[in-house]
C-alpha positions in Angstrom: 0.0 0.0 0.0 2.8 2.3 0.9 5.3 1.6 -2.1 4.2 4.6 -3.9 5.9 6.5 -0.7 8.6 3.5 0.9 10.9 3.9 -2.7 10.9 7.5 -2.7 11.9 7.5 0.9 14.4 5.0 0.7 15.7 7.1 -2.2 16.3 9.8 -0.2 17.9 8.0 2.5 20.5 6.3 -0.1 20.9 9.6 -1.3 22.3 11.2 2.1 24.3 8.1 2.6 25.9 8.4 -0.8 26.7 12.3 0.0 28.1 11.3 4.1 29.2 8.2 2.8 31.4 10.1 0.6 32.7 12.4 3.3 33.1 9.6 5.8 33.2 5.5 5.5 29.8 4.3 3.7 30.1 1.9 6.3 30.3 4.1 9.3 27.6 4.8 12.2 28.5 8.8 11.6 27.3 8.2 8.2 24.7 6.2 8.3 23.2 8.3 11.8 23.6 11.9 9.0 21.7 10.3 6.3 18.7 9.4 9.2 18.7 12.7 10.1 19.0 14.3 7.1 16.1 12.6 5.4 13.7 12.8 8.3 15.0 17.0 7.9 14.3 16.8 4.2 11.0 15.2 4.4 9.6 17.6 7.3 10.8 20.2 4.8 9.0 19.0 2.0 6.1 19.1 4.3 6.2 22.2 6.2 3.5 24.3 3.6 0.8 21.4 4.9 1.6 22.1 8.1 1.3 26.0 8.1 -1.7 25.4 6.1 -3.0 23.4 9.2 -1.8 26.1 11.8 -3.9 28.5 9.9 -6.6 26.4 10.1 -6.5 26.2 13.7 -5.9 29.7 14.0 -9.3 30.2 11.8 -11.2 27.7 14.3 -9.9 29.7 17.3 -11.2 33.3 16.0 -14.1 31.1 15.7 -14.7 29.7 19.1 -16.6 32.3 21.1 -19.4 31.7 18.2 -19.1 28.3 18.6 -20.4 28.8 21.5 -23.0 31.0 21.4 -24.3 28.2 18.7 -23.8 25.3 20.9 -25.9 27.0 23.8 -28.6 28.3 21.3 -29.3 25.3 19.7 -28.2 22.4 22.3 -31.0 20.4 22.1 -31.9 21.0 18.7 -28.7 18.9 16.7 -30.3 19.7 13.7 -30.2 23.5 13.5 -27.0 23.2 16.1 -25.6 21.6 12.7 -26.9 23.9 9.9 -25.5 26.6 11.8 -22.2 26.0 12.5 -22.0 25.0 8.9 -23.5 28.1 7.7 -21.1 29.8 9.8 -17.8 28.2 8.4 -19.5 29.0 5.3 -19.6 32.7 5.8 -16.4 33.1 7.3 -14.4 30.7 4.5 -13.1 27.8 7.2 -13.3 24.3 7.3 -13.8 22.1 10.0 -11.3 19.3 8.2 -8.4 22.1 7.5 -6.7 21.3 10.2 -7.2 17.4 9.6 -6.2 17.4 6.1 -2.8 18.4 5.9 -2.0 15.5 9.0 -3.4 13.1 6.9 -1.3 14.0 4.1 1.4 14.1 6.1 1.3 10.7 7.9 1.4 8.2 5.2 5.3 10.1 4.8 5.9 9.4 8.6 4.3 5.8 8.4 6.9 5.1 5.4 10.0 6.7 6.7 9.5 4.7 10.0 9.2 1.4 7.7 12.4 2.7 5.8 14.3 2.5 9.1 12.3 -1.0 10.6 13.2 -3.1 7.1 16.8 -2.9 7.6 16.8 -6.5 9.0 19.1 -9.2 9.0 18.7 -11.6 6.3 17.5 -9.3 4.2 18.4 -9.2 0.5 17.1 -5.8 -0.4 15.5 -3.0 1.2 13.7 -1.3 -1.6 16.5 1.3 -2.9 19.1 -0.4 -0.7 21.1 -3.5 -2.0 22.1 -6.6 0.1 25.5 -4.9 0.8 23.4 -1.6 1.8 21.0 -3.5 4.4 24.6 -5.1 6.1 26.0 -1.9 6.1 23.4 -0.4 7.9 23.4 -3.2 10.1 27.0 -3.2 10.8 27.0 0.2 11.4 27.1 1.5 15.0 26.5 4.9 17.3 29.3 4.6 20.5 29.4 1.1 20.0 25.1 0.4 19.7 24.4 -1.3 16.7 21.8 0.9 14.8 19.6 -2.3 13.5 19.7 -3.9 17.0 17.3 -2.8 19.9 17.4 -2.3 23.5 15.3 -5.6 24.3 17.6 -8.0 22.0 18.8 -11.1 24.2 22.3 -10.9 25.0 23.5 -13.8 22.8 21.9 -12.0 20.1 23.5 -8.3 20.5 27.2 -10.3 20.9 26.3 -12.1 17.3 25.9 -8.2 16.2 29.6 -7.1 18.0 27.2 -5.3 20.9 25.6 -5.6 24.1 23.2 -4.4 26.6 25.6 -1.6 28.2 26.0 0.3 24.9 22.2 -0.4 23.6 21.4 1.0 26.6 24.1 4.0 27.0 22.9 5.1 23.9 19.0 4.7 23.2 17.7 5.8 26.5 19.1 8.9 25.9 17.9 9.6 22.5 14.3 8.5 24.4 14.5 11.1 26.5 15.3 13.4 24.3 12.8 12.7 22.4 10.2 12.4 24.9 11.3 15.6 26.2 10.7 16.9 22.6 7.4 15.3 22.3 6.2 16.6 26.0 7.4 20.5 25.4 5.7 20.6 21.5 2.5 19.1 22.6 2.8 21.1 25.9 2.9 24.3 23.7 0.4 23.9 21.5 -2.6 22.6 24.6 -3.4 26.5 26.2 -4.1 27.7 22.3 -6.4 24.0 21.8 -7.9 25.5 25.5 -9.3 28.4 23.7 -10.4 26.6 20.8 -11.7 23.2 21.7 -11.7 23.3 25.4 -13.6 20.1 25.4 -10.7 18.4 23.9 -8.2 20.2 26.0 -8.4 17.6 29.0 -7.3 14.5 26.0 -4.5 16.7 24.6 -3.1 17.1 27.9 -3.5 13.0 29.6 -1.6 12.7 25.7 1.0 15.1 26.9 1.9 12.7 29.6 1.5 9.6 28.2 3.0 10.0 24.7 6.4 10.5 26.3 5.5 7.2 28.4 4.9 5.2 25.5 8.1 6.3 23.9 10.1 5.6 26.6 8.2 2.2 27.2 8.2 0.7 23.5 11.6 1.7 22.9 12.9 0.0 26.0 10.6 -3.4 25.9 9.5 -3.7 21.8 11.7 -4.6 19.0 12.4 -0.7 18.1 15.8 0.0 16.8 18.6 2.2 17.3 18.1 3.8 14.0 14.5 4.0 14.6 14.9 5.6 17.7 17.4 8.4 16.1 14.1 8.7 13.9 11.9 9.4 17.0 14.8 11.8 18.2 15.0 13.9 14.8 11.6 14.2 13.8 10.6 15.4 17.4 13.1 17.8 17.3 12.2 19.2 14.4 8.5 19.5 15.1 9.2 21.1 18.2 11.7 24.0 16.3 8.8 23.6 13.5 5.9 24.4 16.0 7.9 27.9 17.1 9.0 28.5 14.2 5.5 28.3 12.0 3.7 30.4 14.9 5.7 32.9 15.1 4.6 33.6 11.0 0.8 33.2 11.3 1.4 35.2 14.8 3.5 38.0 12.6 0.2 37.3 9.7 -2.3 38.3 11.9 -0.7 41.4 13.1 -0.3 42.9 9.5 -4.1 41.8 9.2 -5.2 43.4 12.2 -3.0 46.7 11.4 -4.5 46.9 7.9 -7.9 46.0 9.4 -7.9 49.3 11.8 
C-alpha cells in the first residue's frame, strides 16, 4: 500500500548516505546516523506548507470559538439546526472544519513510510527497496558509541554479541535519545494545549493525559518492543524538528495576523 511513498523514501535516504558516505566511511555509524537525520529534515521540509496550512486552520477555528459557543448553547437540544449553523457559519467566514485534519493526513502516510524505511533494515535481508544486500549489512553493521543501529534495546544478549554489541551500549545510547525525544514530544504538545484550551476546550483535558502519556509510551516501547537504534534516532530527529517547526510556524501566522489586524484598523 505504501510503495508509492517506501521507494521515494528509501531514495532519499540512499541519497544522504551516498553524500556522508562520501565524506566519511559508507560503512560508518556517523554516516549512516547523517543520512537518518538528514532525510527525516528533508521530508519535514517538504512538508512544512501542509503544516502551516494546518496552523492557519486552527488559528481560523480559534477566531471562531466564542461563536461556537453561542451556537452550541442556542441550539443544544436542537442537533439539527445546532448543525446547519455552524455549517453556515464556516461557510460565511471561508473555514473548514477538516483544514486542520487534512494536511495530517497527508502528512502521515510520509511518517508511516520513513519509519518502515528504518524497521526493514533487517538481517537476512536481500534488499530494502533502494538499498542493496550490501546496503541492508552496512546499515546493520554500522554502530553509534558502540550500539548497533539495527539492533534494539530488548535484543537477548547472545543475540546483540552475534551483532559485536551488548546491553551496556544499547542502553548508554537509546535511552538517551528516548528522552530526548520524549522531552521533545512533551514540550511541542505542551505548547500547543493553552491555544487547543481556547479553541476546543472540550478536547483540552485529552491533549493534555496525551502530553503525559505520549512520552510514556516512547520511553516504554523503545525500552521493551523490537524498536531499533536507527528507529529511535528517527523518533529523536523528527521530534526535534516539530518542536523548532511548531515555534518557528507560529511565530509567522502570529506576525500574519498582526499585518491583518493593522491593515484592518
Amino acid at each position: 500500500m505504501f510503495d508509492v511513498f517506501l521507494y521515494p523514501v528509501s531514495a532519499i535516504l540512499w541519497f544522504w548516505h551516498k553524500v556522508f558516505g562520501a565524506v566519511s566511511s559508507p560503512d560508518s555509524g556517523v554516516a549512516w546516523v547523517l543520512s537518518i537525520v538528514f532525510l527525516v529534515f528533508t521530508l519535514r521540509l517538504l512538508l512544512v506548507k501542509p503544516a502551516l496550512s494546518a496552523l492557519r486552520a486552527g488559528r481560523r477555528m480559534q477566531a471562531l470559538a466564542p461563536q461556537m459557543r453561542q451556537i452550541k448553547e442556542k441550539y443544544g437540544k436542537d442537533r439539527q439546526r445546532m448543525a446547519k449553523e455552524i455549517q453556515k457559519l464556516h461557510a460565511e467566514s471561508g473555514s473548514s472544519p477538516l483544514g486542520g485534519c487534512l494536511p495530517a493526513l497527508i502528512q502521515l502516510p510520509v511518517f508511516l513510510s520513513l519509519y518502515w524505511v528504518l524497521r526493514d533494515f533487517t538481517p537476512g535481508a536481500r534488499s530494502n527497496h533502494i538499498f542493496d544486500h550490501a546496503g541492508v549489512e552496512s546499515f546493520l553493521n554500522a554502530d553509534l558509541f558502540g550500539a548497533k543501529l539495527g539492533n534494539w534495546l530488548s535484543q537477548p544478549a547472545s543475540e546483540l554479541a552475534a551483532f559485536g554489541t551488548d546491553h551496556v551500549h544499547m542502553i548508554a545510547v537509546g535511552v538517551p535519545l528516548m528522552l530526548i525525544a520524549s522531552l521533545a514530544t512533551f514540550f511541542s504538545m505542551r505548547s500547543g494545549l493553552a491555544r487547543q484550551t481556547a479553541t476546543a476546550p472540550e478536547a483540552a483535558g485529552i491533549t493534555k493525559l496525551m502530553m503525559y502519556l505520549a512520552p510514556v509510551g516512547m520511553l516504554v516501547s523503545g525500552s521493551f518492543f523490537p524498536v531499533p537504534i536507527g528507529v529511535l534516532l528517527y523518533f529523536l530527529a523528527t521530534n526535534v524538528w516539530t518542536l523548532g517547526q511548531q515555534h518557528f510556524l507560529t511565530k509567522v501566522v502570529d506576525r500574519e495576523e498582526a499585518v491583518r489586524r493593522a491593515t484592518v484598523e
